[in-house]
N, C-alpha and C positions, 0 to 999 in steps of 0.2 A: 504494500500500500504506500511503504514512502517513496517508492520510484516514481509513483503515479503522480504524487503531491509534487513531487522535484519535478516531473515533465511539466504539469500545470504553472508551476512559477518559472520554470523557463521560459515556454511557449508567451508567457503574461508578459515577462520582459521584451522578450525579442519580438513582440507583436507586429511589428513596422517593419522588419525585413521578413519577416514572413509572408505579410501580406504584402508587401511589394513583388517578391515572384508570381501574383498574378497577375497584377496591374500593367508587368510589363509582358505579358501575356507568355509567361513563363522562359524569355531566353536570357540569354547568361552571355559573357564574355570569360567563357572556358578555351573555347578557339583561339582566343588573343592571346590567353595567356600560355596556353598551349605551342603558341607560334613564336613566342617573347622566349620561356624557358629554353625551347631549341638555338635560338640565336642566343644566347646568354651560356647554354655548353659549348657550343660553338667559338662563341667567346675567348673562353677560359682557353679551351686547348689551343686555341689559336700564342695563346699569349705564353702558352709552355706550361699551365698548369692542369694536371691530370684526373684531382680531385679534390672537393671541396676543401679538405683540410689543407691543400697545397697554397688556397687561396686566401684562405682564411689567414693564415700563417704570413702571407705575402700584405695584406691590410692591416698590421697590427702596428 
């Protein structure tokens, strides 16, 4: 029963982006980001780093 009470005060907060995926008659900008992450590995190995922790390491 408390999982049910936690969904309920979830759902009650996030009300405005819930009901905004219908408003925009349910599409998303997963494609874009979809197409950003490829060019952002892309990126990376271009510039000689192999994996995130090389980058990470390279920003600090």
């Amino acid at each position: 029963m408390a999982e049910i009470a936690r969904l309920g005060r979830t759902l009650k907060q996030r009300h405005e982006v819930f009901a905004a995926s219908f408003d925009t008659g349910r599409s998303s900008n997963g494609g874009t980001e979809a197409i950003n992450g490829l060019i952002e590995l892309h990126r990376r190995i271009a510039r000689g780093f192999r994996n995130r922790d090389d980058t990470t390491c390279a920003c600090c």
